[in-house]
C-alpha positions, -999 to 999 in steps of 0.1 A, spaced: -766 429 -446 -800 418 -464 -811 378 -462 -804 376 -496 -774 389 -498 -757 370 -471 -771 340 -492 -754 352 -527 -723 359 -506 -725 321 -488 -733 305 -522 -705 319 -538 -680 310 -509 -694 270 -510 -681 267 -545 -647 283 -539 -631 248 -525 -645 230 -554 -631 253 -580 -596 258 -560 -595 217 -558 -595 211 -593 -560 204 -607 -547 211 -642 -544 185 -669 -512 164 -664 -498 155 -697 -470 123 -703 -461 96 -726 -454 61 -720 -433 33 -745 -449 2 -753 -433 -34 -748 -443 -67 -756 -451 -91 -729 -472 -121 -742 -477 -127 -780 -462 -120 -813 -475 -90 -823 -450 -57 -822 -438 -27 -798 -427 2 -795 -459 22 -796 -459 58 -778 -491 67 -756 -496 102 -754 -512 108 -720 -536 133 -710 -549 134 -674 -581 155 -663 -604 149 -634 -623 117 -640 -601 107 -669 -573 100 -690 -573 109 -730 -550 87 -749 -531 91 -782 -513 57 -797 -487 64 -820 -467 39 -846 -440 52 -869 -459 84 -864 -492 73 -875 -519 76 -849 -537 42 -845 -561 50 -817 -572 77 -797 -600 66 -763 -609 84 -731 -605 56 -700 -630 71 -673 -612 71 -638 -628 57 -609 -622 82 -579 -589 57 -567 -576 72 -606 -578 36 -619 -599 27 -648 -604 4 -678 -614 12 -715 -617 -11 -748 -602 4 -780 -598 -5 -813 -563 -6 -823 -534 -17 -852 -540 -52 -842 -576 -57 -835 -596 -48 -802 -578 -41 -769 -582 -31 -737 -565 -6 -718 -561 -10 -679 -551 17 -653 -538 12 -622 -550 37 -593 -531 65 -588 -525 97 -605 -499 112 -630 -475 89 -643 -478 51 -640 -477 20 -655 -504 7 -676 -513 -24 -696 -531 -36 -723 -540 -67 -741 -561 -81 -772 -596 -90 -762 -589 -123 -783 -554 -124 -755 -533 -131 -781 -514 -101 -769 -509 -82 -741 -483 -52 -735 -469 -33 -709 -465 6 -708 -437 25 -691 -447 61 -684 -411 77 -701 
């Protein structure tokens, strides 16, 4: 076998574990609740998880409201400010992966909310 074949075949083989490792989107939806404030519940998140990230879809009444990526820090937690139906927020991911809780609150605090992955 040439030089530069064995290197061709050797290159190709060092990206075979990085290709095999990478796992399909994960896809979920969480319910909002109300844990400090006035302001309502009941949103829906749609959820979906890639590597590095997590897409979000807010839903009201069937309105969207928001839509933000949260980039993932390699433990698969992450934060991310939004602006939603009440104002300015920010979302906060826990580590992990796939479904979890999350939480979010109005950067003015007069809110914050919990999400429960359903």
């Amino acid at each position: 076998m040439s030089a530069r074949r064995l290197a061709t075949l050797l290159l190709l083989c060092a990206h075979v574990p990085s290709v095999a490792a990478q796992q399909p989107p994960m896809q979920w939806s969480s319910l909002e609740k109300i844990t400090r404030g006035s302001c309502g519940e009941g949103a829906i998140a749609d959820v979906i998880e890639s590597a590095g990230r997590l897409n979000i879809r807010i839903v009201i009444d069937g309105k969207q409201v928001a839509h933000f990526d949260v980039p993932l820090a390699p433990d698969g937690s992450g934060t991310a400010e939004f602006p939603g139906a009440t104002g300015r927020n920010v979302m906060v991911i826990p580590a992990g992966t796939g479904r979890r809780p999350m939480t979010n609150a109005r950067l003015d605090g007069a809110c914050e909310w919990s999400w429960s992955p359903r």
